[in-house]
N, C-alpha and C positions, 0 to 999 in steps of 0.2 A: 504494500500500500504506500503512495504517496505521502512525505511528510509535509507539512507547515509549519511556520515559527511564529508564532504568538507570544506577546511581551514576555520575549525574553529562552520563549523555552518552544521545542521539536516534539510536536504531536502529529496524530495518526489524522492527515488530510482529513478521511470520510466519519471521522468521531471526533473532531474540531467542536468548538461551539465561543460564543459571546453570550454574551447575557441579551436578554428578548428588550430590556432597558434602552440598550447602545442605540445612542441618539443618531448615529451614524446608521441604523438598520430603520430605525423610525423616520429621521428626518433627512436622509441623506448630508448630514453634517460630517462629512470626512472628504480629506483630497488620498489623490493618489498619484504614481508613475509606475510607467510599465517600461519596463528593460529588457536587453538582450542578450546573453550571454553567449560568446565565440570560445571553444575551447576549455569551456570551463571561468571563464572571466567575465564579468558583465563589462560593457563596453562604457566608455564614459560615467561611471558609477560618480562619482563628486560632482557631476554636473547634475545628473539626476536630483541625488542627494541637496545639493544647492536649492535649485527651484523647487524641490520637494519644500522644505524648510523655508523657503520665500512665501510659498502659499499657507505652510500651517501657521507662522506667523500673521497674515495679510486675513484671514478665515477663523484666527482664534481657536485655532486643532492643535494642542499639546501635544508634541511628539516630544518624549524625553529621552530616548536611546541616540548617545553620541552615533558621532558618523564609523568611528572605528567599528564597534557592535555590531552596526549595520552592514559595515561591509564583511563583517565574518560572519555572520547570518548566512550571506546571499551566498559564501563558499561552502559553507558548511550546508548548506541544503540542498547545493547542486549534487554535493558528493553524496550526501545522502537519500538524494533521490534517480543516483546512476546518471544524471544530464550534465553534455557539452557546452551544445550548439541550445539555445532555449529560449522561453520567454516568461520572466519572472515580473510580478506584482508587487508592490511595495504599497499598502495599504494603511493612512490612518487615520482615525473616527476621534472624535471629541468623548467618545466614550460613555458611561454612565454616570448618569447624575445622581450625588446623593449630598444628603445635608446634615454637617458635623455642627452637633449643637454648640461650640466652642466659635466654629468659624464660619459658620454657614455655609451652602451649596458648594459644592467641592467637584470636580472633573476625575474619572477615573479613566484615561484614555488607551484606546487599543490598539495595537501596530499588528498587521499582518502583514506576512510573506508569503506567498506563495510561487512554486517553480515548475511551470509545464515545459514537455515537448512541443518544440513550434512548429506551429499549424501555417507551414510556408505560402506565401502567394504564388498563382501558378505563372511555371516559368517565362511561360508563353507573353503572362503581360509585363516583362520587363523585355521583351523580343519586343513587341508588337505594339505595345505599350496599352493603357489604362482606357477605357470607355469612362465619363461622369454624367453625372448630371446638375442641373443647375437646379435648387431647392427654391421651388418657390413658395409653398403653404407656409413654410415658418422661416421667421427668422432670428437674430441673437441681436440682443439686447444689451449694448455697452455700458448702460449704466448700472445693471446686478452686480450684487457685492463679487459674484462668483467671476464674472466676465476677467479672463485671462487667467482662470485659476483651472485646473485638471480635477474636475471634483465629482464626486461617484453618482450625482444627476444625470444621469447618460440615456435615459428612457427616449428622450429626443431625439438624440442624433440616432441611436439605434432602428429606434422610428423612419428615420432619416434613409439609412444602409438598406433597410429592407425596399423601400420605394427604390432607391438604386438600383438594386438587385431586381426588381420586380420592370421596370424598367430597360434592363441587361446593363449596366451599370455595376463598376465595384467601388468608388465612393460619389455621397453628397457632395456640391459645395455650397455653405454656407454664405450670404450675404447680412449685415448689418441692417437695422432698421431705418437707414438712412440710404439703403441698398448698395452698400461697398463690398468689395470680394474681403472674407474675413479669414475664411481656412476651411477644409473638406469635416466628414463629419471624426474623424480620426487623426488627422493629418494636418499637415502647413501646408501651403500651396504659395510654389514658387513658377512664377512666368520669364519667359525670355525674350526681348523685343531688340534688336538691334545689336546682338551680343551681351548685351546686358539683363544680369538679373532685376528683376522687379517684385515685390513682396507685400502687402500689407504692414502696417508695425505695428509691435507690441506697446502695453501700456511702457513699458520703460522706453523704449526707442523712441516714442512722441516727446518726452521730454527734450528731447535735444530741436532746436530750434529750426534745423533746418526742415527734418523730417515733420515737425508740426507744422508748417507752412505748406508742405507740399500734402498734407491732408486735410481737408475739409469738415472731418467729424471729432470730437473733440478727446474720446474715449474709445477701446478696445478690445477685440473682443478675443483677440488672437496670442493663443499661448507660447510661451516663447522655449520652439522644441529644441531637445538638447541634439537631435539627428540635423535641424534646420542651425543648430549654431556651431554642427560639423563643415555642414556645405560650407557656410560663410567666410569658415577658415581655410577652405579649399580652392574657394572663388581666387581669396582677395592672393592665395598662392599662384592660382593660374592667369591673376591678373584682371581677372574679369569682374568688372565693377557690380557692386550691389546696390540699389535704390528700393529704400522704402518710402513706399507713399500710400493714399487712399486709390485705390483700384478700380475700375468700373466693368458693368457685363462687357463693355467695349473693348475694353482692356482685354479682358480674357479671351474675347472672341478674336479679335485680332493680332492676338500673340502669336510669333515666329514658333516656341516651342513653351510646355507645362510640365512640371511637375509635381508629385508631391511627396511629403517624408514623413515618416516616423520612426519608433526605433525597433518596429516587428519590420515594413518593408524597406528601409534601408532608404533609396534614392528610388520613383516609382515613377516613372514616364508617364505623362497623359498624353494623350494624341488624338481624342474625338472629344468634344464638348455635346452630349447627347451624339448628333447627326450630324455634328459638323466637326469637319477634320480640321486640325492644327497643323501648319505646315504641307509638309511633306506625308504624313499620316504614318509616320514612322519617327520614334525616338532620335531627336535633332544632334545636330554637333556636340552644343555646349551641356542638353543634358546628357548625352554621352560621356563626356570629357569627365562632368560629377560624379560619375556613376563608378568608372573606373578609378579615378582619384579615393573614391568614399572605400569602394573593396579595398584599395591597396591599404586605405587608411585602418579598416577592421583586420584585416592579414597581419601588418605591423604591431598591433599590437595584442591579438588572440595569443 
């Protein structure tokens, strides 16, 4: 049987349990990040870890286990559940509430891990690349507390996947309520228009002056992925400039080449918007160029 790690200690995956209490099963009050591990090593773990802890901070989520703990978790359950190559959960809840008659309401908060075998994207859509769809019934909301946070509210965008799928589509993309390209329903979604990259930004990147000028909406809806802030360091290697700004269906419709990333499909070519082909209808130069840069980049360090 598969194990798990709960604050602190390696139990039996399928006899696991939290209290019926955890405000995190009740009220979806938990964030989370999903990782990858090559060889037995999760891939960029401190970056994970990083924004993990930017969001329990930013959300009021107690996460109290140092980073050190955390990263011998994620080896210690690989090993202990026979997996390499994987796709591990890092889950945390605000926990149980209860009330010390000394100090009042007090937070009893829960960390899971969990470590599967991954369930790869087929190969064919990184040949041929990705079919989406454009989401029109819903859209995201910049001004929610959650807006740029990774948080276990996911009924939506799953919502989302299935309409894709149902569709022929393997993801949504999301626009803002102000109708800006924000991110797919799993993923960051990067564009290419004139060799250059083009992106949505995160709530931190609006800060910088330039980038709030070149967008129109004033808040964010877009998580800032640790697979999307590998590219970034890959671009500015290859040379190829990055721009964030607010984005339009125009934008996207009119892009030379798309992609999108996370840390299950690595680097993910899109090449049909619904019915309408991008480019060449075939995985373009520069995101080819990411693609190989990103493997050499997970190679070097598995």
């Amino acid at each position: 049987m598969p194990f798990a790690w709960i604050n602190g200690s390696f139990v039996d995956e399928d006899t696991a349990s939290i209290s019926v209490r955890d405000t995190g099963l009740l009220h979806a009050a938990s964030v989370f990040t999903t990782m990858r591990s090559y060889a037995g090593r999760v891939f960029k773990l401190d970056r994970h870890l990083a924004r993990l802890r930017g969001s329990c901070d930013a959300l009021f989520v107690p996460l109290v286990q140092k980073d050190d703990a955390l990263a011998d978790a994620c080896a210690e359950l690989l090993g202990r559940n026979g997996l390499a190559d994987a796709r591990l959960r890092l889950t945390v809840t605000r926990g149980r509430q209860t009330t010390d008659p000394l100090h009042g309401p007090r937070l009893e908060p829960t960390t899971i891990l969990t470590a599967a075998a991954l369930d790869a994207y087929p190969e064919e859509f990184y040949r041929k690349g990705m079919t989406v769809i454009v989401l029109d019934e819903q859209k995201l909301n910049p001004y929610d507390v959650q807006a740029g946070h990774k948080t276990s509210n996911y009924l939506s965008r799953f919502a989302a996947l299935r309409e894709a799928n149902r569709r022929g589509g393997g993801e949504a993309l999301w626009f803002n309520v102000h109708n800006y390209l924000q991110s797919g329903s799993v993923s960051n979604v990067l564009l290419v228009k004139d060799g250059k990259l083009h992106t949505p930004p995160t709530i931190e990147e609006l800060r910088d002056a330039a980038v709030k000028a070149a967008t129109t909406y004033p808040k964010s809806n877009v998580l800032p992925g640790v697979t999307r802030s590998v590219v970034f360091d890959l671009a500015g290697e290859a040379g190829i400039e990055v721009v964030r700004r607010g984005l339009t269906i125009t934008d996207l419709l009119e892009a030379d080449e798309a992609f999108i990333t996370n840390s299950s499909m690595g680097v993910m070519p899109v090449c049909r918007i619904e019915r309408k082909a991008l480019g060449k209808d075939e995985p373009g130069p520069v995101t080819k160029k990411l693609m190989a840069a990103y493997a050499a980049t997970v190679a070097a360090t598995a």
